[in-house]
C-alpha positions in Angstrom: -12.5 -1.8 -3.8 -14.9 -4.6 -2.6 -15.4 -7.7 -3.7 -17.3 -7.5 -6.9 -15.4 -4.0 -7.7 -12.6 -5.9 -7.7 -13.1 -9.2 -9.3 -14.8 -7.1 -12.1 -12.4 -4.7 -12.1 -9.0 -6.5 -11.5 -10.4 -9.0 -13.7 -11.9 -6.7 -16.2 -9.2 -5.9 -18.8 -5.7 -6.2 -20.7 -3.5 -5.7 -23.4 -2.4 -7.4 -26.3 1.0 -8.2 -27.5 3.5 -11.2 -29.4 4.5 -13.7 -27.2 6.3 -16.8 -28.5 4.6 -19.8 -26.6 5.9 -23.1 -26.1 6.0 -25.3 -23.7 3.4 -24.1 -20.7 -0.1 -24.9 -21.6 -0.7 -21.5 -20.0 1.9 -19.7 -22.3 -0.3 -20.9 -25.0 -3.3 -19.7 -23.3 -2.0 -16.2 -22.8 -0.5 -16.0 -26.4 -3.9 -17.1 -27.7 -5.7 -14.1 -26.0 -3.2 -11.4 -26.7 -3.5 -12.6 -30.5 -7.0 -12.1 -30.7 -7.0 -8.7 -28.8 -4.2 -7.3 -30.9 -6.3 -8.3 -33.8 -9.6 -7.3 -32.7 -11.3 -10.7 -32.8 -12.9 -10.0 -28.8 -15.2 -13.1 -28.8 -11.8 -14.9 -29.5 -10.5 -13.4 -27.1 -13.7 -13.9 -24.1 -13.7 -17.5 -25.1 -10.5 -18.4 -23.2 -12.1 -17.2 -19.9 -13.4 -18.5 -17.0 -17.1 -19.0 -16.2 -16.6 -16.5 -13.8 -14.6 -14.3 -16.2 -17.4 -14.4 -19.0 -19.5 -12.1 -17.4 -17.2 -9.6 -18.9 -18.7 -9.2 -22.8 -16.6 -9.0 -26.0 -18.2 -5.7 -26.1 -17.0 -5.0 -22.1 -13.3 -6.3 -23.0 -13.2 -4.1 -26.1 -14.9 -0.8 -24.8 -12.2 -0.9 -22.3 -9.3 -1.9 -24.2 -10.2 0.8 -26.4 -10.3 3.8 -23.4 -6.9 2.7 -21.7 -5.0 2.0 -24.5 -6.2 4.6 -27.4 -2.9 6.9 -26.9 -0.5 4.2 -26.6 -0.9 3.3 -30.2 -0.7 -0.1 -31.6 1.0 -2.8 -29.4 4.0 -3.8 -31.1 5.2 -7.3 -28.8 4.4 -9.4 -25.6 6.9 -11.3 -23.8 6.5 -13.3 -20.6 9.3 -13.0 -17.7 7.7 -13.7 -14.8 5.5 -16.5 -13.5 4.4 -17.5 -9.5 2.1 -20.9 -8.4 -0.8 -19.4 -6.5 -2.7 -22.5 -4.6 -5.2 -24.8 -6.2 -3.8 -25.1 -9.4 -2.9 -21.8 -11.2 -0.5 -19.5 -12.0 0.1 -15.9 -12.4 1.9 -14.4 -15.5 3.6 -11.2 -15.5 3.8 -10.5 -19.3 5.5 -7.0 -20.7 3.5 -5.3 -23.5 5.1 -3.0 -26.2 3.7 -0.2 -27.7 5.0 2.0 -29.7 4.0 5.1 -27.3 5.2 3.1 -23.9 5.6 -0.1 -22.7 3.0 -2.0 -19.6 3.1 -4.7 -17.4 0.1 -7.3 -17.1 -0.8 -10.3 -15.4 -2.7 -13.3 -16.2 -3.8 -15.8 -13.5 -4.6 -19.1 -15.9 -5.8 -22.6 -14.2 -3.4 -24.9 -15.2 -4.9 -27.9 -15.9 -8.1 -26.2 -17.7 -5.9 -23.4 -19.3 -8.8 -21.2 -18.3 -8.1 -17.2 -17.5 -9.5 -16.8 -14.3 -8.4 -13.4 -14.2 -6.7 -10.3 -15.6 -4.6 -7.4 -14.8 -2.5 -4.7 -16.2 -0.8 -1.3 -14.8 0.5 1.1 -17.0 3.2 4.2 -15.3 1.6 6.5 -13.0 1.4 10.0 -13.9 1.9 13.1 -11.7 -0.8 15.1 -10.8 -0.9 19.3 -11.2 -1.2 18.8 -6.9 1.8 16.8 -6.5 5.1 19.1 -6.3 7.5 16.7 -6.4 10.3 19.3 -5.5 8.7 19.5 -2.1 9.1 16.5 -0.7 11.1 13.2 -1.1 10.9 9.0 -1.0 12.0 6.9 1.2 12.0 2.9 0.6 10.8 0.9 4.3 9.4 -2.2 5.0 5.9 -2.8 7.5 5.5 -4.8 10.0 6.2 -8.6 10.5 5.5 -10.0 6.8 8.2 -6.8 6.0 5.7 -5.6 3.4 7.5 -3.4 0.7 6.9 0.7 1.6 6.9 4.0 0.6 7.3 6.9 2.8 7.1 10.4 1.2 8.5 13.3 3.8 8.1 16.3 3.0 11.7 18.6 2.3 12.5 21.0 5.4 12.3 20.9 9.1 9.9 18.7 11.0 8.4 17.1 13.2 5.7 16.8 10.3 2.2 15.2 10.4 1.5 11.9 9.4 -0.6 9.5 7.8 -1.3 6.0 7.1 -3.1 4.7 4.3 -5.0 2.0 4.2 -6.3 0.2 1.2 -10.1 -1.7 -0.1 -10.4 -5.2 -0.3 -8.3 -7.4 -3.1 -4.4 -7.7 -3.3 -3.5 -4.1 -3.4 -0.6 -2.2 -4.5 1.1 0.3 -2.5 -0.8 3.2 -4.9 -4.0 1.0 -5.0 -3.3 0.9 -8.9 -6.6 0.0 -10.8 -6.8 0.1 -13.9 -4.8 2.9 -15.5 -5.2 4.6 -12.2 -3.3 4.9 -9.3 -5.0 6.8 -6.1 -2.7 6.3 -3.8 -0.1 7.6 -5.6 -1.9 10.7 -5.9 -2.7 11.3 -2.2 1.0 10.9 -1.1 2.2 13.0 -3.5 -0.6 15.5 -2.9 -0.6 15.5 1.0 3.1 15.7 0.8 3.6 18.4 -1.7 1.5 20.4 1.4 3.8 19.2 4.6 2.5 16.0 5.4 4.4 12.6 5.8 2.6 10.2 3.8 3.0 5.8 4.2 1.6 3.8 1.5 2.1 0.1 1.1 1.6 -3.5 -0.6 -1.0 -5.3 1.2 0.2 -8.5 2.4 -2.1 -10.6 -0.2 -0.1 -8.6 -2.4 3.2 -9.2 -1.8 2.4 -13.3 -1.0 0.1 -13.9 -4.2 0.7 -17.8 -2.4 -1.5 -17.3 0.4 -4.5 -19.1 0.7 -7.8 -17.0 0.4 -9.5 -19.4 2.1 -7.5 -19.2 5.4 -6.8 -15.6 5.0 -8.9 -13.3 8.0 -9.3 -9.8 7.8 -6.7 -8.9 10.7 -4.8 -10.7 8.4 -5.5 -9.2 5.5 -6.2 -5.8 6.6 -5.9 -4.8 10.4 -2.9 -6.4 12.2 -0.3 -4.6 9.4 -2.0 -1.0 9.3 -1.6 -1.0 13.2 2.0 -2.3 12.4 2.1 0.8 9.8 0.8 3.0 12.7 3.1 2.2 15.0 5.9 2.1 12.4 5.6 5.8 11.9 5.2 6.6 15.3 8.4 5.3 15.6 10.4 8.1 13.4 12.0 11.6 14.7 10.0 13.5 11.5 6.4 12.8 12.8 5.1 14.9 14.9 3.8 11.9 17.5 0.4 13.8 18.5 -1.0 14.5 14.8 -1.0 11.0 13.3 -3.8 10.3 11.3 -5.4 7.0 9.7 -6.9 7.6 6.1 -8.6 4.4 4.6 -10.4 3.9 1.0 -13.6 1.3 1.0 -13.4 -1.7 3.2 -10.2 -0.3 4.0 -12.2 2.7 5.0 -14.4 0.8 6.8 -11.9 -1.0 8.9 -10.4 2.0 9.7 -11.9 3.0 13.2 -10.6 -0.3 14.6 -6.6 0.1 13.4 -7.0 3.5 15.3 -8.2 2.1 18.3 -5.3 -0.8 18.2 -3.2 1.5 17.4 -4.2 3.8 19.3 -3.2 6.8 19.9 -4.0 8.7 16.9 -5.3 12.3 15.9 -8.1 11.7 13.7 -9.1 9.2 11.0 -10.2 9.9 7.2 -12.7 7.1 5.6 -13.2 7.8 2.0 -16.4 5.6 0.8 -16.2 3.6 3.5 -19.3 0.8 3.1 -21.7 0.2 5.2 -24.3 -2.0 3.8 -23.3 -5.6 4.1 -21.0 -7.4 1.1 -23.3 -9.9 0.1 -25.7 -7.2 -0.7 -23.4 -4.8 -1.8 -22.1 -7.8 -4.3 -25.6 -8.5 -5.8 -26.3 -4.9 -6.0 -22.9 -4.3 -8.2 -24.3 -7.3 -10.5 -27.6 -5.9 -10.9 -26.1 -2.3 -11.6 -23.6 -3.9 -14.2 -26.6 -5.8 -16.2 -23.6 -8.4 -16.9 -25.1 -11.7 -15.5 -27.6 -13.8 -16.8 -30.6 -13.6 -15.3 -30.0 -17.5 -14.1 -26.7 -16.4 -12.7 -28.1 -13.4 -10.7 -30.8 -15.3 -9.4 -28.2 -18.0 -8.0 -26.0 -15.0 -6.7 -29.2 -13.5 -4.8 -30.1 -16.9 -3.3 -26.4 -17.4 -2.2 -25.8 -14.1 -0.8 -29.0 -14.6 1.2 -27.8 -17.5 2.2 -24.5 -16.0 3.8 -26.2 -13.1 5.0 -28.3 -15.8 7.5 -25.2 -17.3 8.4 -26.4 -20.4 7.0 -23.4 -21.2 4.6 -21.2 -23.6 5.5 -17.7 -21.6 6.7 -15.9 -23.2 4.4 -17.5 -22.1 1.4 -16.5 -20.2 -1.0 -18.2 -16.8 -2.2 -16.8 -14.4 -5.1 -13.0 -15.6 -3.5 -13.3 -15.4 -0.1 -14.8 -18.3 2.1 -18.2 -17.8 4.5 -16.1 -17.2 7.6 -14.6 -14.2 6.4 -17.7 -12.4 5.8 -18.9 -13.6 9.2 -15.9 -12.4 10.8 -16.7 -8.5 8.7 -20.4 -8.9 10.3 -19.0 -9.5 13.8 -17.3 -6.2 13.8 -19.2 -3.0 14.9 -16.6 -0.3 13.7 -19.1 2.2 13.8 -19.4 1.6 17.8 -15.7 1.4 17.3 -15.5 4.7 16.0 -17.9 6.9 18.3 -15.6 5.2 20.9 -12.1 6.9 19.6 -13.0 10.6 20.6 -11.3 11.6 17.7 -12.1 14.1 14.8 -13.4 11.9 12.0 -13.4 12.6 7.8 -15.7 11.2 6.2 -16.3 11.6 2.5 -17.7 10.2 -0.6 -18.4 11.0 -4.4 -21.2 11.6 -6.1 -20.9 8.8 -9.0 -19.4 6.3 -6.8 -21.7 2.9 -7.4 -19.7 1.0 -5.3 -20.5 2.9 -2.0 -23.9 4.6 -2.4 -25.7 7.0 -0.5 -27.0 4.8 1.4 -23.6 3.4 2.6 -22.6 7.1 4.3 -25.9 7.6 5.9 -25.7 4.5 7.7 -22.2 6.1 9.2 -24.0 9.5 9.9 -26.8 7.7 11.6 -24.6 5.7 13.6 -21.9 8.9 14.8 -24.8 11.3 14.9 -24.4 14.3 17.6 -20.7 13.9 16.9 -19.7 17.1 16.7 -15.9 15.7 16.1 -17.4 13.6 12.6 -17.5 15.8 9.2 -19.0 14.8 6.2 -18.7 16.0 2.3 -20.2 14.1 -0.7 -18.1 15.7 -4.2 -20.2 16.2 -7.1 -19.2 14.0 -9.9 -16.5 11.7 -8.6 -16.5 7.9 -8.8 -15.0 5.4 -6.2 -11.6 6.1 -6.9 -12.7 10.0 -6.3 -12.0 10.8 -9.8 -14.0 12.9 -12.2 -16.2 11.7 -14.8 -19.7 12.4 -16.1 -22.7 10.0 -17.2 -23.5 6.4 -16.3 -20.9 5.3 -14.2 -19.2 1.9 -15.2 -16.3 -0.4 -14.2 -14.6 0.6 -17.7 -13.9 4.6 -17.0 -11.5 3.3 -14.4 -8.9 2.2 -17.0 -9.2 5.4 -18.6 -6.0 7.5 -17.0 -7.7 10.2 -14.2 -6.2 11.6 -10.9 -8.0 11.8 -7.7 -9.7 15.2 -7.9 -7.5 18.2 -6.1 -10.7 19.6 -4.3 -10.6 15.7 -2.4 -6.2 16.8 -1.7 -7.6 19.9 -0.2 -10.1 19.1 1.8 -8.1 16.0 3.3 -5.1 18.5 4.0 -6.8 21.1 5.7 -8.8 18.3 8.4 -5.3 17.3 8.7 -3.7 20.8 9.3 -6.6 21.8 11.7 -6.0 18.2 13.7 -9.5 17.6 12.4 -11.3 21.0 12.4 -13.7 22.2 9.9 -12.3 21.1 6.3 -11.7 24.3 4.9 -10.0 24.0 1.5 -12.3 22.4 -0.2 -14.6 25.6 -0.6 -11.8 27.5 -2.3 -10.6 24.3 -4.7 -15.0 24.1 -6.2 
């Protein structure tokens, strides 16, 4: 997810539940808001946000409350039982919602002097895709790389050496299954790419795992690159993987980033970027605002002049913009991973859905354009998938991703079979449509 995807998203949505609240000013907060969503009153409920957070609507909060939790049926208690210090004066609360069809976990990041939600976040139990034969494969717990980041390799049953992959996830403090919303697309791919022979490692980014680290100091080798070449290397490691058909699959910036941890890492049999961006992230972030029609127009004109701003490298590198400071998305602009990536000389997968606003069109043609000639570079755009490569229909909008999806199985099959043919032709794609 990028920036906006996920500050919109991640921040987006959550449940409702009973909580007794005494003592923290941010138990009171977070019992305050749960009341009004369990009772319907939304506008109660917005008022408790952020500045930032207020460009989700009542109407926003509610249409999505409404598609994630509609099964479940009424929320029945909330109780707090976790809570972390994050820097500059917040915490996160993990709170544990009741329904009477299943239970969820959310968090709540609230300033604690203000008593302002600065964001929101909630992950219900991931369900198994039709794809995923679990009786074909089995987990194993590891741990990645220097920060021993909390793992999940899934082998498939039987004889190996196997193939292998290593995914990598977008931007944001990511899960293992790069759970948004109700939705967990990670998940899916291991158990998918698994189900058909291949070793799969998936997991926590390490601004995941350390909620404590400072944004503001955090690069993107930290973030992203120096513990997917750990990954890499990791698996390289084991007696299962067949050593000359490792592969590199990475969603959005994580995507993007991609060509670089196989050349670190190097050596690897091909790489997979699903929506991997390509336009810049200032523009990509005002693009996003404009698309979601959810900021004043005296707010999106500020946005537009700052991200101009950052895109001249005129903001100071200290600054802060949606999160991350100026230096970080110098440091993005710095890289040429598309020169990167017609330097690897291996088979590259490159593909994209149809609905996705996040990554646009224009995004994969700027990767064409750049790898043209490459006879080793595939692409495939799939009808009717969003960013997370699930299916939908209509306007796309932040909301559908808390309604409960899989990634499609035509997106399982064509990322097996570039796999299987050490980046041939994809083949199985054809036969899933």
């Amino acid at each position: 997810m990028f920036v906006l995807g996920v500050a919109f998203l991640a921040l987006a949505i959550l449940p409702a539940a009973r909580c007794a609240a005494k003592g923290h000013t941010e138990d009171v907060t977070v019992d305050k808001l749960f009341s009004a969503i369990r009772d319907g009153d939304f506008s109660a409920a917005t008022s408790h946000f952020s500045a930032r957070m207020k460009a989700l609507s009542p109407a926003g909060l509610k249409g999505s409350w409404d598609q994630v939790y509609a099964s479940q049926g009424p929320l029945l208690s909330w109780k707090i039982f976790a809570r972390q210090s994050l820097p500059k004066g917040a915490d996160e609360i993990t709170v544990q919602l009741r329904f009477r069809q299943s239970t969820a976990n959310s968090m709540v990041v609230v300033a604690s002097q203000t008593g302002e939600i600065k964001s929101l976040l909630f992950k219900l139990p991931a369900t198994v895709p039709s794809y995923s034969d679990e009786t074909r494969f089995h987990s194993e717990d590891v741990t990645v790389g220097a920060y021993k980041l909390p793992g999940t390799l899934t082998i498939p049953n039987g004889k190996g050496p196997f193939p292998a992959v290593v995914l990598i996830q977008g931007s944001g403090p990511n899960d293992r299954d790069e759970t948004v919303g109700a939705n967990h697309p990670f998940a899916d791919i291991a158990g998918g790419l698994s189900s058909r022979g291949v070793i799969v490692l998936r997991y926590d980014k390490r601004t995941y795992t350390y909620r404590n680290l400072d944004a503001q100091k955090t690069t993107v080798d930290e973030e992203v690159i120096q513990d997917g070449v750990a990954a890499v290397r990791m698996i390289r490691a084991r007696r299962d993987v067949a050593h000359d058909r490792i592969f590199v699959l990475g969603h959005s910036l994580g995507a993007m980033l991609t060509p670089e941890i196989a050349k670190k890492a190097s050596p690897v049999a091909g790489i997979v970027m699903m929506a991997p961006s390509g336009r810049k992230l200032p523009q990509i972030i005002v693009e996003q605002a404009r698309f979601m029609g959810q900021m004043s127009p005296e707010k999106l004109a500020q946005l537009e002049r700052d991200a101009a701003e950052l895109s001249a490298h005129k903001m100071p590198t200290t600054q802060s913009f949606f999160g991350a400071p100026a230096s970080y998305y110098y440091d993005l602009d710095a890289r040429d991973e598309v020169a990167i990536a017609r330097g690897l000389g291996v088979p590259i997968l490159i593909i994209h859905g149809s609905r996705d606003y996040q990554v646009i069109d224009e995004d994969i043609r700027y990767w064409q354009n750049g790898l043209k000639g490459d006879a080793k570079v595939h692409v495939d755009t799939f009808p009717g998938l969003n960013h997370l490569f699930i299916a939908g229909a209509g306007q796309p909008t932040p909301a559908e991703y808390y309604a409960p999806g899989h990634v499609d199985a035509a997106v399982i099959g064509t990322i097996a079979s570039f796999i299987a043919n050490a980046g041939g032709t994809p083949g199985a794609k054809a036969a899933s449509h």
